[in-house]
Backbone as a ProteinNet text record, in pm:
[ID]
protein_1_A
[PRIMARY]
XXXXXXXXXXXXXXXXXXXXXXXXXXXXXXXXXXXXXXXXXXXXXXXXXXXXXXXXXXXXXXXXXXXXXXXXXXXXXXXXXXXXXXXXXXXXXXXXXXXXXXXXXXXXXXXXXXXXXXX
[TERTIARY]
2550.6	2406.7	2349.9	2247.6	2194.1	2107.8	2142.2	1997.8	1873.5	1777.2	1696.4	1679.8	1795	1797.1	1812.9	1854.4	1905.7	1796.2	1675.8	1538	1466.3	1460.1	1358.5	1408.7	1536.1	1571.8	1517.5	1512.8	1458.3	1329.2	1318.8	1164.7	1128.2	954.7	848.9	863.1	848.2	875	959.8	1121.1	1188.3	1204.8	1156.3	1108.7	1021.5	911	818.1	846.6	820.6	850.9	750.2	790.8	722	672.9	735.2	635.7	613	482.6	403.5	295.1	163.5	60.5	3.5	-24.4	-152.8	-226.5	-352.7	-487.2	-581	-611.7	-677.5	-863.8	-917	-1053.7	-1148.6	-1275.3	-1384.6	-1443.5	-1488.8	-1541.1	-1422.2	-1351.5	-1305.6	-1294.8	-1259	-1267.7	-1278.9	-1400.1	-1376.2	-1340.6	-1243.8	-1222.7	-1243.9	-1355.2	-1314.5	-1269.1	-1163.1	-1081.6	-1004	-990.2	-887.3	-976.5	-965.7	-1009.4	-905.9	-881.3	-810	-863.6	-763	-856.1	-727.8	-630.8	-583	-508	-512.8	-436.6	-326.7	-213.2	-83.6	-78.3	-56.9	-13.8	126.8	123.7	283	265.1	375.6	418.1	347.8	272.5	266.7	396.6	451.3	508.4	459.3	536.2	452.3	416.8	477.5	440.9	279.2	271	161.2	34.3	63.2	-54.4	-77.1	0.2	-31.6	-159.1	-229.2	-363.7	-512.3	-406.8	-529	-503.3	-666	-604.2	-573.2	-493.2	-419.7	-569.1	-623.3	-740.8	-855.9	-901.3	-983	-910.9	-794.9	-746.8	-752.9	-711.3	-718.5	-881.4	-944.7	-1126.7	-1177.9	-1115.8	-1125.2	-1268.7	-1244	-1290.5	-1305.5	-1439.2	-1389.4	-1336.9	-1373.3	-1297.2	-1144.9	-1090	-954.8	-899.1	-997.1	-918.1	-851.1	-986.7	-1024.8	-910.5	-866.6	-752.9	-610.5	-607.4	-501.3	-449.1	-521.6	-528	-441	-511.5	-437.6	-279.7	-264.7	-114.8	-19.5	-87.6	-3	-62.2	-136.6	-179.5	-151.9	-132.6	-89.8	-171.6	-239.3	-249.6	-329.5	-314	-384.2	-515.2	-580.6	-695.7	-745.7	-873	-935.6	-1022.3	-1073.5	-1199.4	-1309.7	-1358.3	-1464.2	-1473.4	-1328.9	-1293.4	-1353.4	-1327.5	-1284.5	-1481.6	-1549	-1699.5	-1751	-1721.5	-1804.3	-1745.7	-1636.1	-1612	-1712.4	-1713	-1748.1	-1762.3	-1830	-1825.5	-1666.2	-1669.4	-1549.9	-1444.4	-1459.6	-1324	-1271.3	-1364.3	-1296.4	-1256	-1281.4	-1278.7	-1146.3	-1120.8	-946.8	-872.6	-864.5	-753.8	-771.1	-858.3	-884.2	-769.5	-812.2	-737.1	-590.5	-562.7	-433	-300.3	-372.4	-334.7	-318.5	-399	-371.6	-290.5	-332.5	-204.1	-50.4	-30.8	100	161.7	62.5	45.7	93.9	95.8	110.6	300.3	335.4	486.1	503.5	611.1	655.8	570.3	661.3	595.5	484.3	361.4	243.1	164	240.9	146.5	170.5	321.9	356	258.7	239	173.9	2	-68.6	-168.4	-205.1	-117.9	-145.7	-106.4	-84	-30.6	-172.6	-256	-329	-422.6	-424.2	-564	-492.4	-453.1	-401.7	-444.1	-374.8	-413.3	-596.7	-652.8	-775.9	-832.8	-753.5	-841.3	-837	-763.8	-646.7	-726.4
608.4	601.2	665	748.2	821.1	735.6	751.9	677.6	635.9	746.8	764.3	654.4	681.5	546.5	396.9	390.9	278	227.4	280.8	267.1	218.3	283.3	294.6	110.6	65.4	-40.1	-146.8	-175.5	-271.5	-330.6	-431.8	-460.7	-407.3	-380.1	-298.3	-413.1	-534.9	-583.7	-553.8	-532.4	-469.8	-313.6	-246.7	-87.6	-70.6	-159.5	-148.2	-193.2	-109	-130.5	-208.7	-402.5	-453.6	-432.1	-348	-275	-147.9	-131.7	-19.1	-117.1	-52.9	-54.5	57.7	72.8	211	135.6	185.6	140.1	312.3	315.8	363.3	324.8	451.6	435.4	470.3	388.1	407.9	535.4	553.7	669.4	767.6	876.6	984.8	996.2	1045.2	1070.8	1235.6	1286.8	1437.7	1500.8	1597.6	1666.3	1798.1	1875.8	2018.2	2047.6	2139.2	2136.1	2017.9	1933.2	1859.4	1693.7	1600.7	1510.5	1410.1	1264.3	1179.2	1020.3	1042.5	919.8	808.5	846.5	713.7	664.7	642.9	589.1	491.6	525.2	476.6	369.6	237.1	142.4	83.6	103.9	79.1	-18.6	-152.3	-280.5	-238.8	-288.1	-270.9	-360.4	-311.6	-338.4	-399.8	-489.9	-562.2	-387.6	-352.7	-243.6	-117.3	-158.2	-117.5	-203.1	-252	-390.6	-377.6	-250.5	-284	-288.8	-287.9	-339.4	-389.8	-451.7	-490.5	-639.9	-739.8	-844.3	-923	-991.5	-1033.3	-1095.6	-1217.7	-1215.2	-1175.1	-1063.5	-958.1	-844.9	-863.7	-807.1	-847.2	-1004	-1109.8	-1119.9	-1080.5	-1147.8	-987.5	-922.1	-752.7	-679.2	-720.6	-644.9	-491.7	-441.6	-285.6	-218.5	-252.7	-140.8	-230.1	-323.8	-339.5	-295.2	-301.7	-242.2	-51.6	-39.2	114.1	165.3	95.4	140.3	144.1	10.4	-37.4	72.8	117.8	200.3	345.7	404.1	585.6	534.8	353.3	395.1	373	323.4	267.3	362	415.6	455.6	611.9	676.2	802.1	875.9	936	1061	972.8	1032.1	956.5	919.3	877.2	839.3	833.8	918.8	845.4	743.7	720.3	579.5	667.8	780.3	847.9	857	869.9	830.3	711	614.3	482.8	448.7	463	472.4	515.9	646	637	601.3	542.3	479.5	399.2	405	295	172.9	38.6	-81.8	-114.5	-134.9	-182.1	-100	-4.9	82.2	-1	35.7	-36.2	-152.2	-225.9	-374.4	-374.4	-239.1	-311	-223.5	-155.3	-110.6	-207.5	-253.1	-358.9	-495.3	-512	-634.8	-635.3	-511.6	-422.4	-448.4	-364.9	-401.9	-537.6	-588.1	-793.2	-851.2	-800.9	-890.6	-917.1	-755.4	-799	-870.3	-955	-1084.4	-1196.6	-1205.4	-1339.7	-1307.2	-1423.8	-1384.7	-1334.1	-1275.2	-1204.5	-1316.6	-1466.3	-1524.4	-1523.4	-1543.2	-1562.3	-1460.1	-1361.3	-1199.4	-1239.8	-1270.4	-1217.4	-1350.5	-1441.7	-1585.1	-1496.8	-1441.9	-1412.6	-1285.8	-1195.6	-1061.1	-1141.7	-1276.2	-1290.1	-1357.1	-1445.5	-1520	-1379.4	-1286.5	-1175.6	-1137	-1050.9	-1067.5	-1140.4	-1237.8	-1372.7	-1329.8	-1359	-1369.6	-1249.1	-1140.7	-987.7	-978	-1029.9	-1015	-1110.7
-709.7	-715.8	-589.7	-598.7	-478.9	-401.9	-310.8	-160.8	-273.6	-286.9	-397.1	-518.4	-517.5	-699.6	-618.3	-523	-462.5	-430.3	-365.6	-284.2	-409.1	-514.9	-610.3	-703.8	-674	-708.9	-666.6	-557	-436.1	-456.2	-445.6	-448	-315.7	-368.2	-247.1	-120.2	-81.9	17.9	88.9	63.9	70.1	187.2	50.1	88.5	221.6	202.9	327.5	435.7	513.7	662.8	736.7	779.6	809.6	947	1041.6	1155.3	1126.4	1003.7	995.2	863.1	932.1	833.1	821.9	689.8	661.7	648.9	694.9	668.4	598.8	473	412.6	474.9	504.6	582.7	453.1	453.4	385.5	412.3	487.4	578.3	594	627.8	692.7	779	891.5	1019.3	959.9	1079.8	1052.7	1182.1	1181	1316.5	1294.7	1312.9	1284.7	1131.3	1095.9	931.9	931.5	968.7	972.6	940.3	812.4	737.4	773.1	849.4	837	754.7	645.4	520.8	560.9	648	646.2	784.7	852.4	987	947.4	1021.3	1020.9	1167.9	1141.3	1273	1290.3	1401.7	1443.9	1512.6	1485.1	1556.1	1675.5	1806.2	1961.7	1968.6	2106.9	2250.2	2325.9	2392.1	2494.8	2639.7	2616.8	2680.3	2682.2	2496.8	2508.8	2530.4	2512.9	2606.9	2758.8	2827.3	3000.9	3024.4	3117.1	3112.2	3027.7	2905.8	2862.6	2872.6	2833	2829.8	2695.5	2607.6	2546.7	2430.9	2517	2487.2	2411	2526	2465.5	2323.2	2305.5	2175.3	2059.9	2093.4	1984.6	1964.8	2061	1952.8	1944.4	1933.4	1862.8	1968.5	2095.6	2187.2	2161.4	2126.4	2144.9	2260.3	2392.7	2488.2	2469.4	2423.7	2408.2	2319	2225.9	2067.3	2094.8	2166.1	2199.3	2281.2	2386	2444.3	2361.2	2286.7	2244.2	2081.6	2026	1898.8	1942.1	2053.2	2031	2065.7	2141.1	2156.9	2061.8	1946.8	1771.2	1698.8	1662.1	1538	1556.2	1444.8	1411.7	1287.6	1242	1387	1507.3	1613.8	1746.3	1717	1757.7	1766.1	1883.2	1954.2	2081.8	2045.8	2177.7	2181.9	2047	2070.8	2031.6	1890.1	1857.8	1697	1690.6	1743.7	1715.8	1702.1	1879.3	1847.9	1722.9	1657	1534.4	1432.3	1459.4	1333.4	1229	1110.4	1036.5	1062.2	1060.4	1089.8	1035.5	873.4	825.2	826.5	861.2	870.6	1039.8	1122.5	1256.6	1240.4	1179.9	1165.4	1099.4	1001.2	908	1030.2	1073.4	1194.3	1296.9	1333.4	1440.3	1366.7	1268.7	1190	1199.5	1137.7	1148.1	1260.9	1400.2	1504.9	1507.5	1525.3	1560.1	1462.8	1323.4	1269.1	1320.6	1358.3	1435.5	1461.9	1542.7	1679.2	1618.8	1487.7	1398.4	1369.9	1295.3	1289.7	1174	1088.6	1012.4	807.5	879.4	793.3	721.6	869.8	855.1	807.2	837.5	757.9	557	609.4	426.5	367.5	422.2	365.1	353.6	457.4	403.5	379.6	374.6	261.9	103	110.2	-23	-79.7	36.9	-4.9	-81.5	17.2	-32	-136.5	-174.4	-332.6	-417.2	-405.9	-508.2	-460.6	-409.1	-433.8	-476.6	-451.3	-515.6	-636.6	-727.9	-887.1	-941
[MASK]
+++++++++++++++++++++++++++++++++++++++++++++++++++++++++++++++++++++++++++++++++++++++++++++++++++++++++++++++++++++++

């Protein structure tokens, strides 16, 4: 059986890589030719946290969020992105990032609750 068939077997929990979120944006980001409809977040490091405070991340501080984003998310993002962002677009990458912070459990317990309540 190929890699391929093997993957496609698995349940999606599974498949997904629990240090990475996409977050799909309401809004676009526009750069020039270049349209970003979805930002990719990566687990933080306690490393990428150096000067911010812990705090100010958890109650979705913008100059914390603002620092804390170009060093997880892909394509980069500056602050300036981040300023015109959308209200709710900042708010689900803001979310994004922090979920992290919670343990493996506690994510799968309430991405399950939202579900159940979207369905």
């Amino acid at each position: 059986m190929s890699k391929d068939n093997q993957t496609q077997d698995l349940p999606t929990a599974i498949v997904q890589n629990p240090d990475i979120e996409t977050v799909t944006l309401d809004t676009p980001i526009v750069r020039g030719d270049t349209v970003i409809s979805q930002i990719t977040i990566r687990k933080p490091k306690a490393g990428s946290l150096r000067g911010l405070s812990l705090t100010d991340v958890l109650k979705l501080e913008f100059d914390a969020i603002a620092k804390l984003v170009p060093r997880v998310a892909s394509p980069v993002l500056v602050e300036h992105d981040l300023a015109d962002m959308d209200l709710a677009d900042f708010t689900k990458v803001a979310t994004a990032v922090v979920g992290f912070f919670a343990s493996p459990a506690e994510r799968a317990k309430a991405k399950a609750n939202l579900e159940s309540q979207s369905a």
